[in-house]
C-alpha positions in Angstrom: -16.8 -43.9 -138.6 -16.6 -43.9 -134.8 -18.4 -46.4 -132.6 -21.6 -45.2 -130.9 -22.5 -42.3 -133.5 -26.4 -41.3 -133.1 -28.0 -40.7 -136.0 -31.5 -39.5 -137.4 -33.0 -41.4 -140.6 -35.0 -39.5 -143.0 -38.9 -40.3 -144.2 -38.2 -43.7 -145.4 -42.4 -44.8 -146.3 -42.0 -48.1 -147.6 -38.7 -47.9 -149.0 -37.8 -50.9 -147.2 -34.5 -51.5 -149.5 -33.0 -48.4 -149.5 -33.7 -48.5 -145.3 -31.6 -51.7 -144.9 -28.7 -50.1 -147.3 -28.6 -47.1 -145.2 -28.6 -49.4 -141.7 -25.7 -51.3 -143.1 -23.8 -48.0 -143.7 -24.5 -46.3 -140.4 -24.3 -49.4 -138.4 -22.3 -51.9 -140.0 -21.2 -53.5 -136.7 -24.4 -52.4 -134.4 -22.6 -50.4 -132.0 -24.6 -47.0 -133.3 -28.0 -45.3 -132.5 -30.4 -44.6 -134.8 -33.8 -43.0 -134.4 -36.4 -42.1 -137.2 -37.7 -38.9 -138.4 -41.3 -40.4 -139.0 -43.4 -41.1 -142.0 -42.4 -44.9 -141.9 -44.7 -46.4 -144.4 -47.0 -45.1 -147.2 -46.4 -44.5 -151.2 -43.4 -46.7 -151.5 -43.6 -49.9 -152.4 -43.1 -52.3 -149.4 -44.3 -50.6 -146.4 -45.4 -53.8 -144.8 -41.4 -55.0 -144.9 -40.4 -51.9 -143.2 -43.3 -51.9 -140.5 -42.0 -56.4 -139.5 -38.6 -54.5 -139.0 -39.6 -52.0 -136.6 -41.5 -53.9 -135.0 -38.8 -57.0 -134.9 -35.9 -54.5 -134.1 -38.1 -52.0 -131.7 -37.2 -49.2 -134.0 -38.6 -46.0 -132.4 -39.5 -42.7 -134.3 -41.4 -39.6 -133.8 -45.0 -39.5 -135.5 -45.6 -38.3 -139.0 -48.4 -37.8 -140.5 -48.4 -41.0 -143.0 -48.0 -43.0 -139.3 -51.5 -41.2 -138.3 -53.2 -42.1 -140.9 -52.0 -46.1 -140.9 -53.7 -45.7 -137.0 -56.3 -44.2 -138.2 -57.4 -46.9 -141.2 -56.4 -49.4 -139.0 -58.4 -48.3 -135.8 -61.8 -47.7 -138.2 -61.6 -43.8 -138.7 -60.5 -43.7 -141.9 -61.2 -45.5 -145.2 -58.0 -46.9 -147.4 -57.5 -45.1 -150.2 -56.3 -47.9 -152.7 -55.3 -44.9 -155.2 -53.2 -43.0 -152.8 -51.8 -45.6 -150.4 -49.9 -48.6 -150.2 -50.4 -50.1 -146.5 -53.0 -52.9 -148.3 -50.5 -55.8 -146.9 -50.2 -54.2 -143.6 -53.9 -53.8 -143.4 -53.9 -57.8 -144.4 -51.6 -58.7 -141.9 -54.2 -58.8 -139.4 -51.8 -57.3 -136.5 -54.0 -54.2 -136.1 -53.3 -54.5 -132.2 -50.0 -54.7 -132.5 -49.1 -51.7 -134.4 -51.4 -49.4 -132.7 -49.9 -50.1 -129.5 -46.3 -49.9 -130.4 -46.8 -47.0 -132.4 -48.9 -45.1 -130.0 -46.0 -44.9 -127.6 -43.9 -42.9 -130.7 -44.0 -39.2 -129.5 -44.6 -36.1 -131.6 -41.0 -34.8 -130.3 -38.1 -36.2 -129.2 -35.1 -34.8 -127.4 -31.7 -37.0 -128.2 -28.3 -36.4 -126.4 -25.1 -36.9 -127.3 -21.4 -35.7 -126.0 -23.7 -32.8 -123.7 -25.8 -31.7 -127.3 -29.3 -31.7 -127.4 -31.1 -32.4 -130.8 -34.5 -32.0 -131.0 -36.2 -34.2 -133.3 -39.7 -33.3 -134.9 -41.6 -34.6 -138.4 -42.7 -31.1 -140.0 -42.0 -28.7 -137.3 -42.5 -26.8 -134.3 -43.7 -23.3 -133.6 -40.9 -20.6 -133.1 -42.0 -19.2 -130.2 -41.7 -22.3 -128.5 -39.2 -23.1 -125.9 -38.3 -26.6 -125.4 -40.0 -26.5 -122.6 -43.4 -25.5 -124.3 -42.6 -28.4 -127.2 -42.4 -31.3 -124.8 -45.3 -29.9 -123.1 -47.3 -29.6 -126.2 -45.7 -33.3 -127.5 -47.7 -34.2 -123.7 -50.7 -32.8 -124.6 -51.0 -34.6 -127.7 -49.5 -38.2 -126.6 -51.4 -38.3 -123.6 -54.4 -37.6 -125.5 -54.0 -40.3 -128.0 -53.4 -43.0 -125.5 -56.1 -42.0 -122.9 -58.7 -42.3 -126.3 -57.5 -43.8 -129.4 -60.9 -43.7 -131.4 -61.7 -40.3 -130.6 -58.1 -38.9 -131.0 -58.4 -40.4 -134.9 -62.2 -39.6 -135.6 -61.7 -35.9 -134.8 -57.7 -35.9 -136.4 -58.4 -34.9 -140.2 -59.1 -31.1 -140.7 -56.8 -28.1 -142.0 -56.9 -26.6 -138.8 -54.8 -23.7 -139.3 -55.1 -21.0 -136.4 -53.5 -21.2 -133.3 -56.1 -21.6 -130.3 -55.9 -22.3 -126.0 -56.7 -25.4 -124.8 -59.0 -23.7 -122.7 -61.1 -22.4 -125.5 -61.6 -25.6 -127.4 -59.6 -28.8 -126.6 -60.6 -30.5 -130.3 -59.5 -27.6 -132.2 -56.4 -26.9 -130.2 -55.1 -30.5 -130.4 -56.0 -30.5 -134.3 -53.5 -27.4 -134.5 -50.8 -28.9 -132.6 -51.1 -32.6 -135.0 -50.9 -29.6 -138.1 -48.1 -28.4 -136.5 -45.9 -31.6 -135.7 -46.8 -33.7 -138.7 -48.0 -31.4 -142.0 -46.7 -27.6 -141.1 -44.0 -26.3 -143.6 -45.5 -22.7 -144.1 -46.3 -20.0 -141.2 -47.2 -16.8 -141.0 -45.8 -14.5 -138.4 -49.5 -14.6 -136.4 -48.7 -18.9 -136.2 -51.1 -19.2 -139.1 -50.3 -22.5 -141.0 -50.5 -22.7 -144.6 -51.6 -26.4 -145.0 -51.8 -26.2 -149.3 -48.0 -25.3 -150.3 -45.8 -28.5 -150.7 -43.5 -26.8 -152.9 -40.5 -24.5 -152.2 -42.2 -21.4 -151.6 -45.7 -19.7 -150.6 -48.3 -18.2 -153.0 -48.9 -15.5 -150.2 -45.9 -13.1 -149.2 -47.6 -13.6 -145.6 -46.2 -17.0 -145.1 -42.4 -17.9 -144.5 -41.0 -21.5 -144.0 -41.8 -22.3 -140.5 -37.7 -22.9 -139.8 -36.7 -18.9 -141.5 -37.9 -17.5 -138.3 -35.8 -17.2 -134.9 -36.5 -19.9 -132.6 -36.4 -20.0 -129.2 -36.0 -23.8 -128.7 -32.3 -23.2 -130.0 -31.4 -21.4 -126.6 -32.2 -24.9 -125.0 -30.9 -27.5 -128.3 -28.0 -27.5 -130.1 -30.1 -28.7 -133.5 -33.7 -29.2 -134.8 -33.9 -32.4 -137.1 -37.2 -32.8 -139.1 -38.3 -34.6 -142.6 -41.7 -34.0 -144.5 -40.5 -31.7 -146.9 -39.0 -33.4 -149.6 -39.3 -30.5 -152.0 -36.5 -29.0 -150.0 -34.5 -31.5 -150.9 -32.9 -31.1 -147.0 -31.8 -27.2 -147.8 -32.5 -24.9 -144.6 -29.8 -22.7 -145.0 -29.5 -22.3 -141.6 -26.5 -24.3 -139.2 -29.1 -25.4 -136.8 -32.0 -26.7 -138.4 -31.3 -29.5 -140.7 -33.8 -31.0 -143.4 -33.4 -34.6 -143.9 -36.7 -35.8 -146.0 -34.3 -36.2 -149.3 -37.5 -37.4 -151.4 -36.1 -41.0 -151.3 -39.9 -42.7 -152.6 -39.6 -40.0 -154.9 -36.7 -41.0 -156.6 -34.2 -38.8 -154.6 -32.3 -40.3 -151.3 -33.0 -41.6 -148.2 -30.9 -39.8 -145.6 -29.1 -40.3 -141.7 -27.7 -37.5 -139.9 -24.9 -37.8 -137.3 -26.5 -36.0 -134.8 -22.8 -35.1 -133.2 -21.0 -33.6 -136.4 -24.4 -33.3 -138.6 -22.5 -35.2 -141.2 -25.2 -36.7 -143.8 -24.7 -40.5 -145.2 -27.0 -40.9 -148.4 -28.6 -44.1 -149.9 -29.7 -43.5 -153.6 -33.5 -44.6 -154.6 -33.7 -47.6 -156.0 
């Protein structure tokens, strides 16, 4: 493997051992890039040792939507679900501060270079009839947001929000959309209606398609879109452009990198 690759790490969410395999691999010498596809911590089983090494390392990643909700438990909004999450040691760690500012500065999109190729690198998704211009600008919408009003951008975060709707009509609802949209969309409908339910391959409703099976106009301004949250996938797109990397690695699958320049995939098995 060439010096000064880039690549893009799957949802790793607590697998903290299978995330220092894969480092070793990509970046045995650390000459290479990495960035992360979000959804950091939660369900696997030692979250807190992935979240020291982000934060000791200044990993950066776009937001998912298992990063939200550590921000939102940690800032008061939401209650921790001792059933259904595994952040108790963060929470215990008493560096609340700490991680909401350093993750607040994550973006909801990210735009990486390399060799004169654009990937653009988003947690679920991003509407087709977005440009790239229209992605960063809705990424700005929502980051500025969240920094100008951390409470009240976590208090009002949690709904199913599934219609698209103009800022100008209601900011709330709009900015829940675009959160559905970035972090939890896998399903759309060709009106930009989210289905929000279906985690599985495909839709109960013939009106929904996976959000990447339509044409997308970002791709006349990036050579690739990168995104994880669908582990069900198991990374399969079936299309040269838009690459799946959530390989259900705290499911028992893999935890993935993609060489952003060749879109060659290095693997770590679930431990």
């Amino acid at each position: 493997m060439k010096a000064k690759s880039k690549f893009i790490i799957g949802d790793i969410q607590g697998c903290y051992k299978e995330f220092r395999s894969l480092i070793k691999l990509i970046d045995p010498n650390k000459e290479n890039k990495f960035y992360c596809v979000g959804d950091l911590v939660n369900r696997g089983p030692e979250s807190e040792k992935v979240l020291d090494y982000v934060l000791e390392n200044n990993i950066k990643s776009v937001l998912g939507n298992h990063d939200l909700h550590l921000l939102a438990i940690l800032i008061g909004a939401k209650q921790h679900n001792n059933k259904k999450d595994t952040m108790t040691k963060i929470i215990n760690k008493n560096k609340a501060v700490e991680i909401i500012d350093y993750f607040s500065q994550f973006p909801f999109s990210k735009v990486l270079s390399n060799n004169n190729k654009k990937s653009l690198v988003v947690h679920a998704g991003l509407l087709p009839s977005w440009s790239l211009s229209d992605t960063l600008s809705a990424n700005e919408e929502l980051t500025e947001s969240l920094k100008s009003d951390p409470e009240e951008f976590f208090m009002t975060m949690y709904s199913d929000r599934s219609k698209a709707i103009s800022k100008s009509t209601n900011k709330k609802n709009r900015r829940r959309y675009l959160i559905n949209v970035f972090t939890r969309m896998r399903f759309l409908s060709n009106s930009n209606r989210l289905d929000l339910q279906t985690k599985l391959k495909k839709s109960g409703s013939k009106k929904f398609q996976p959000w990447f099976s339509y044409e997308h106009k970002v791709l006349n301004d990036v050579e690739n879109v990168i995104f994880g949250h669908w582990a069900a996938l198991n990374g399969v797109t079936n299309h040269n452009n838009i690459k799946g990397i959530d390989l259900g690695c705290v499911w028992g699958g893999s935890l993935a990198a993609i060489n952003i320049e060749d879109k060659s995939i290095i693997t770590v098995d679930s431990r």
